[in-house]
mmCIF file as gemmi writes it, N, C-alpha and C atoms, coordinates in Angstrom:
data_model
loop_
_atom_site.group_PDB
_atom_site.id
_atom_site.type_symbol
_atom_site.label_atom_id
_atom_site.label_alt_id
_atom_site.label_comp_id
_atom_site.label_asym_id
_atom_site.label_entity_id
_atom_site.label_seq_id
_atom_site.pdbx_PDB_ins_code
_atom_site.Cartn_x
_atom_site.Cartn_y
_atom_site.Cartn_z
_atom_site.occupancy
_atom_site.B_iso_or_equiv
_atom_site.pdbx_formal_charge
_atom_site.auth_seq_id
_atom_site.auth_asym_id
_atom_site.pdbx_PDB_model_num
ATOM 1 N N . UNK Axp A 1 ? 4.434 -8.429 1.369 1 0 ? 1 A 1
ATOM 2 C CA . UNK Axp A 1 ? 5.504 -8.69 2.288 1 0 ? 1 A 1
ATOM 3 C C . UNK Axp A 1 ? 5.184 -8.064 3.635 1 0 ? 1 A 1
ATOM 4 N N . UNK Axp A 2 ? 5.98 -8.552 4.56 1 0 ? 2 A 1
ATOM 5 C CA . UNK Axp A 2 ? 5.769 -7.996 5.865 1 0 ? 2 A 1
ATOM 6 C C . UNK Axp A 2 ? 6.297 -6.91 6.119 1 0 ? 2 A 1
ATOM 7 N N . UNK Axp A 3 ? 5.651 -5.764 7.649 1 0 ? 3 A 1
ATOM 8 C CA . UNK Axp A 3 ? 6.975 -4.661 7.344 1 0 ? 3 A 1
ATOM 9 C C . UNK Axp A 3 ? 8.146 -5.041 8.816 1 0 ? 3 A 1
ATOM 10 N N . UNK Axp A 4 ? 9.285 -4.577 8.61 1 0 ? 4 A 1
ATOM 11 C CA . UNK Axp A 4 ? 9.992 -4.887 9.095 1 0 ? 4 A 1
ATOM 12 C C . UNK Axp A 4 ? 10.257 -4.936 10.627 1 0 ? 4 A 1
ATOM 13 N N . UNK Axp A 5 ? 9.377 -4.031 11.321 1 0 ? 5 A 1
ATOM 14 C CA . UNK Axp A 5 ? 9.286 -4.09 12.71 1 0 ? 5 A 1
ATOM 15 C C . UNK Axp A 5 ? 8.475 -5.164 13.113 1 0 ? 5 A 1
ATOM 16 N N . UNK Axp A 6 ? 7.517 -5.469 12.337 1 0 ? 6 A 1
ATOM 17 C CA . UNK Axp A 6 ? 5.886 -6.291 13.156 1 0 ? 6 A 1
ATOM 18 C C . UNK Axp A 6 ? 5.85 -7.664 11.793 1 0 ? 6 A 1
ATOM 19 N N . UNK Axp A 7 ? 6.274 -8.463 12.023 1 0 ? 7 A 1
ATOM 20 C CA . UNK Axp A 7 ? 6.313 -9.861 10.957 1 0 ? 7 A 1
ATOM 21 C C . UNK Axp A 7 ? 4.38 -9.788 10.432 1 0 ? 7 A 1
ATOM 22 N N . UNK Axp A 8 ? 3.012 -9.532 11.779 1 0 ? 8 A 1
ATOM 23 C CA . UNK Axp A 8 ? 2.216 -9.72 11.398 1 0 ? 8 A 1
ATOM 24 C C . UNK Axp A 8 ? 1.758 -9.008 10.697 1 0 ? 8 A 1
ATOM 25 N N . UNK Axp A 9 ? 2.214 -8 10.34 1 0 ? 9 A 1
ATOM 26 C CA . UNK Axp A 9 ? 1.21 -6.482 9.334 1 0 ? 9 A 1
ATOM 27 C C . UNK Axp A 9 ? 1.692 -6.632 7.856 1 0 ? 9 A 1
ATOM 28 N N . UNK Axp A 10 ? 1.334 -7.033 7.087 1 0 ? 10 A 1
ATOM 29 C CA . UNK Axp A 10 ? 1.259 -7.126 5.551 1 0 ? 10 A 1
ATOM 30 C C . UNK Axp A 10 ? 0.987 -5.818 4.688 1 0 ? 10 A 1
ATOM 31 N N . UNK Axp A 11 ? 1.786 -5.638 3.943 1 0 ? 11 A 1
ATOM 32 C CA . UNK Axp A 11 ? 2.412 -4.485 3.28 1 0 ? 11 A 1
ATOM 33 C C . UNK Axp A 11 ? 2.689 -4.524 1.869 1 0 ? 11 A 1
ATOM 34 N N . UNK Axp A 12 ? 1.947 -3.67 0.646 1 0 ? 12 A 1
ATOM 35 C CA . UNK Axp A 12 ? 2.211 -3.799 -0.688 1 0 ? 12 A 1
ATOM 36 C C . UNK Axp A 12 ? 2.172 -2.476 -1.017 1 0 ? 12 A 1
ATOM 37 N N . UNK Axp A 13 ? 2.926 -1.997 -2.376 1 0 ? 13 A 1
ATOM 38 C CA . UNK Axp A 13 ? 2.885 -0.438 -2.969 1 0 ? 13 A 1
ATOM 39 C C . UNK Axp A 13 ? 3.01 -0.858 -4.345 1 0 ? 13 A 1
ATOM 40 N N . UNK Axp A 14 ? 2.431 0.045 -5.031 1 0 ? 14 A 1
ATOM 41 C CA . UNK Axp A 14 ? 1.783 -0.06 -6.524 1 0 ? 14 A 1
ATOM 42 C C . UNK Axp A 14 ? 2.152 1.503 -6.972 1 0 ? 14 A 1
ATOM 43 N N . UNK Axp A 15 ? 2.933 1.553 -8.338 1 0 ? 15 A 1
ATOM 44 C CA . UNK Axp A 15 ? 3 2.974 -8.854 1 0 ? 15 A 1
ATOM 45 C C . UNK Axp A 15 ? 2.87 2.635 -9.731 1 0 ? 15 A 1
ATOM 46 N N . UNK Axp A 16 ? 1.153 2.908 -9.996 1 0 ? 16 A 1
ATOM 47 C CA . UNK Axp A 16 ? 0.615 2.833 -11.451 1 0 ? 16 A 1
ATOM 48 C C . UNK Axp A 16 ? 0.673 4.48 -12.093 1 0 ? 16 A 1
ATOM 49 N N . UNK Axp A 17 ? 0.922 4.687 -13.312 1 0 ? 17 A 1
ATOM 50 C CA . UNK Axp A 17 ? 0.245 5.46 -13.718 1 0 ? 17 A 1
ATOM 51 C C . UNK Axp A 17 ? -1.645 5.575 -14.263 1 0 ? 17 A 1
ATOM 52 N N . UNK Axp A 18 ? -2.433 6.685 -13.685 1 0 ? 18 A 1
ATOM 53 C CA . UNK Axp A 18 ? -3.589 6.497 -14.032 1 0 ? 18 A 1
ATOM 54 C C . UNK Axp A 18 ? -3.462 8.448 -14.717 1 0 ? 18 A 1
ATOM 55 N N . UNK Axp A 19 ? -4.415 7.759 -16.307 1 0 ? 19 A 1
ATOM 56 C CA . UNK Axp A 19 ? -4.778 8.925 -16.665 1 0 ? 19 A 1
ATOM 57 C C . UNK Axp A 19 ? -3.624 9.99 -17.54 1 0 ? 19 A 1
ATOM 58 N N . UNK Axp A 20 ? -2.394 9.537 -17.245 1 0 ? 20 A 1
ATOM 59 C CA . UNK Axp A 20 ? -1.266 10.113 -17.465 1 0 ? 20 A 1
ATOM 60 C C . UNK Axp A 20 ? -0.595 10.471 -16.061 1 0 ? 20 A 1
ATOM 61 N N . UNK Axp A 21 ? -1.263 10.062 -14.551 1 0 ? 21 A 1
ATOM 62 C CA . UNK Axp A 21 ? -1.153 10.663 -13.304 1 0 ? 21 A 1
ATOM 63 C C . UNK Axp A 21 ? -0.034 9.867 -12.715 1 0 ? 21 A 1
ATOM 64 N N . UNK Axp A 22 ? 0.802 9.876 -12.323 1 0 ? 22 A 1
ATOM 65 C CA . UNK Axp A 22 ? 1.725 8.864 -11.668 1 0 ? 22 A 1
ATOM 66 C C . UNK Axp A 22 ? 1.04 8.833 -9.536 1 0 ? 22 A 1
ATOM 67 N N . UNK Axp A 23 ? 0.921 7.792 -9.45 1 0 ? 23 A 1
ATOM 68 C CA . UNK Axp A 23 ? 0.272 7.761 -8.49 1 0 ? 23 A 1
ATOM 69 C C . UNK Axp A 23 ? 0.755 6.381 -7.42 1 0 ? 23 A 1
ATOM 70 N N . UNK Axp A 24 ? 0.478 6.948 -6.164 1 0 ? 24 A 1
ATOM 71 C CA . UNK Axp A 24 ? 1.203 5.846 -5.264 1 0 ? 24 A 1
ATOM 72 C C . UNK Axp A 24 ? -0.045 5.52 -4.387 1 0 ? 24 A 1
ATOM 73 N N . UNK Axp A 25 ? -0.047 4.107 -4.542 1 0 ? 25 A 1
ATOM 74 C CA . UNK Axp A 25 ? -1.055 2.966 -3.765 1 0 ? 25 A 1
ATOM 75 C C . UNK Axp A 25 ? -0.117 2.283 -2.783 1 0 ? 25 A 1
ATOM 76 N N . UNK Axp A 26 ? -0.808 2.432 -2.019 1 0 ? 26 A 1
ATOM 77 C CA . UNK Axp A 26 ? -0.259 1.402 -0.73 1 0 ? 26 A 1
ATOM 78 C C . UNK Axp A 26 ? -1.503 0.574 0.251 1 0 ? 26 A 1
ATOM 79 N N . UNK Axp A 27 ? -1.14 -0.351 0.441 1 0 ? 27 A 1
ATOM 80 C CA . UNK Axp A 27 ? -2.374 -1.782 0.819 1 0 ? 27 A 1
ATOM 81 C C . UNK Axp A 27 ? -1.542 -2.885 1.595 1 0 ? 27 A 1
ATOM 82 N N . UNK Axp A 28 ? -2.18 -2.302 2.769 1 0 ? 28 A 1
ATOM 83 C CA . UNK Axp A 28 ? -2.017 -2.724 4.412 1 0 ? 28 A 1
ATOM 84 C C . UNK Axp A 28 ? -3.069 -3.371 4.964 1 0 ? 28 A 1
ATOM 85 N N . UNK Axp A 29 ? -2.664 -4.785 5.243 1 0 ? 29 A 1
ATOM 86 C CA . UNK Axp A 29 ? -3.499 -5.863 6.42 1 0 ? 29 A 1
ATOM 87 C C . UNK Axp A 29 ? -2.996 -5.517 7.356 1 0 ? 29 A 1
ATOM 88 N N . UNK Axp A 30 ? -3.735 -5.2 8.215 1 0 ? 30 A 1
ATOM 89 C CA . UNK Axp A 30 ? -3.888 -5.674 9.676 1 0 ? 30 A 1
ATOM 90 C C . UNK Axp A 30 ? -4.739 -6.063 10.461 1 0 ? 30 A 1
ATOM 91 N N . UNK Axp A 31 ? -4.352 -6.943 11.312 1 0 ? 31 A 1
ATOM 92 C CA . UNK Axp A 31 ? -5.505 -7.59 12.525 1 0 ? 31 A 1
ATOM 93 C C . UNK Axp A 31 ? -6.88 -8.097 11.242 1 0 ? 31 A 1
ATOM 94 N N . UNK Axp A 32 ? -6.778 -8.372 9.95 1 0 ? 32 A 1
ATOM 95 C CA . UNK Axp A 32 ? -7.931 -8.751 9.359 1 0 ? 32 A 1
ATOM 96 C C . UNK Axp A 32 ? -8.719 -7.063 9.001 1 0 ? 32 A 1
ATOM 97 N N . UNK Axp A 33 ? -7.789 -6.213 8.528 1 0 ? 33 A 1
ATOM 98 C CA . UNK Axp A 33 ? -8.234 -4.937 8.147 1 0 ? 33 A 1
ATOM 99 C C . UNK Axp A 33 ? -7.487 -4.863 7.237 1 0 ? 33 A 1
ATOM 100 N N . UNK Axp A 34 ? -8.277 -4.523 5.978 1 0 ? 34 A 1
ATOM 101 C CA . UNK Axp A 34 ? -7.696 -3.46 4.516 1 0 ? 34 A 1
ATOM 102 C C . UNK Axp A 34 ? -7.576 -2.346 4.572 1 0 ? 34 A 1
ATOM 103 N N . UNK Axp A 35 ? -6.71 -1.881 4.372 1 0 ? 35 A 1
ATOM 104 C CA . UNK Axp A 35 ? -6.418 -0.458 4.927 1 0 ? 35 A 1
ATOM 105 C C . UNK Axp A 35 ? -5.917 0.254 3.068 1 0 ? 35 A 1
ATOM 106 N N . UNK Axp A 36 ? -5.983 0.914 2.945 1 0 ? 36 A 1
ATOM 107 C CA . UNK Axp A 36 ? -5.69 1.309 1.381 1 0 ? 36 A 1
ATOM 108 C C . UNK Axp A 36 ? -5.481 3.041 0.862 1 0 ? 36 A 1
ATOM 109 N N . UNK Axp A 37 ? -4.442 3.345 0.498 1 0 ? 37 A 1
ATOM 110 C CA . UNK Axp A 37 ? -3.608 4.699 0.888 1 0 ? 37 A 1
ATOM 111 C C . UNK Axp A 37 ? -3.358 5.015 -0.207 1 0 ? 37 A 1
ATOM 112 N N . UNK Axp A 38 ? -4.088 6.474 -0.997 1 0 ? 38 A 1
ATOM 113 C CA . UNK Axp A 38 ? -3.561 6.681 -2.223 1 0 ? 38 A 1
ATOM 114 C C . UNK Axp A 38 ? -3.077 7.941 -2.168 1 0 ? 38 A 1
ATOM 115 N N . UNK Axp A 39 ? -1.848 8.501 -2.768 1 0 ? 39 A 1
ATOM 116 C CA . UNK Axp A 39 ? -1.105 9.48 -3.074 1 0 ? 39 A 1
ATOM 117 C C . UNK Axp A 39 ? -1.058 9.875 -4.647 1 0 ? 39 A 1
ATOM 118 N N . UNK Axp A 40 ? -0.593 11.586 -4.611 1 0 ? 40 A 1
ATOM 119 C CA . UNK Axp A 40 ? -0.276 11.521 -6.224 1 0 ? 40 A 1
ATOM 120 C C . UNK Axp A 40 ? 0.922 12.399 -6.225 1 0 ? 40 A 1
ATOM 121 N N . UNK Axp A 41 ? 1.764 11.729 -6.973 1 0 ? 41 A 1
ATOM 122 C CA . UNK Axp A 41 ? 3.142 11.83 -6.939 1 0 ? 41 A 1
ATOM 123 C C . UNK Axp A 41 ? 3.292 12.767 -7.947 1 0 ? 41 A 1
């Protein structure tokens, strides 16, 4: 989905658990860039 200020920047979040780890993914287009953001929650 898009984020709400900019229609063109594409925006997804994923809370998988890995490992037993609860963990936050986030995966951002822009301008034709993957951008990819991991946290551990």
């Amino acid at each position: 989905m898009t984020i709400y200020h900019d229609h063109t920047v594409w925006q997804d979040v994923y809370r998988p658990t890995i490992k037993g780890i609860s963990c936050y993914i986030k995966v951002t287009v822009l301008d034709d860039v993957l951008i990819v953001s991991f946290k551990e929650k």
